[in-house]
C-alpha positions in Angstrom: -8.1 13.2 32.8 -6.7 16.8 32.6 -9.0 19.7 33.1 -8.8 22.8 30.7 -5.4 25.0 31.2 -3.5 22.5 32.2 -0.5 21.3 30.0 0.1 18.4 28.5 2.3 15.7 30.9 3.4 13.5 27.9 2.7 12.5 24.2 0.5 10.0 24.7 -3.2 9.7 23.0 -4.8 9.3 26.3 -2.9 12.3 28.0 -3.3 14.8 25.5 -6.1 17.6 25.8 -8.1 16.8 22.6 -10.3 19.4 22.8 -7.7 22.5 22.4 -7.6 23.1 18.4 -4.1 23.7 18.8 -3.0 19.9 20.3 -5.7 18.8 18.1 -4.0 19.5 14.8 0.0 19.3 15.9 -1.0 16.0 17.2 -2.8 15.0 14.7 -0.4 15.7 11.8 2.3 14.9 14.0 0.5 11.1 14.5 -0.6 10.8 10.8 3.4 11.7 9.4 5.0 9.0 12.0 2.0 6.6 10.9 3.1 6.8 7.0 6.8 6.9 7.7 6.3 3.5 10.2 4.1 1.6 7.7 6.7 2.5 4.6 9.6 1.1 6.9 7.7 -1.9 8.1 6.8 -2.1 3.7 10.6 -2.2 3.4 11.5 -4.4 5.7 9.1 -7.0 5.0 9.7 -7.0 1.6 13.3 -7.2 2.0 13.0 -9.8 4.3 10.8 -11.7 1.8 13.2 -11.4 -1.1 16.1 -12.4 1.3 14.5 -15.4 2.0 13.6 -15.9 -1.4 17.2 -15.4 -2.7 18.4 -18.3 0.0 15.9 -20.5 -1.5 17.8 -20.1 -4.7 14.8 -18.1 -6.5 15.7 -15.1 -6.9 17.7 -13.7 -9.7 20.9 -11.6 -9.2 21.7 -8.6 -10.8 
């Protein structure tokens, strides 16, 4: 648990002093943009992964 005036020691949720406005919103936009840009990569890679499959299956139609 860190006690007010100290600095943060890593990135982490659990290490990072909540309370300070300042960590509160860098760290939260900072979480919120890396949440969006992991779930639209994940998006793209499952899809792509589905359609592969479905184009070894001999389904899918080529362009």
């Amino acid at each position: 648990m860190m006690l007010h005036g100290e600095t943060i020691q890593s990135p982490l949720p659990m290490d990072i002093p909540w309370w300070a406005p300042d960590h509160f919103v860098f760290f939260g936009v900072l979480y919120a943009v890396l949440f969006v840009l992991f779930a639209g990569l994940g998006y793209v890679v499952f899809k792509s992964a589905a359609q592969a499959a479905q184009d070894c299956q001999g389904g899918g139609s080529h362009h």
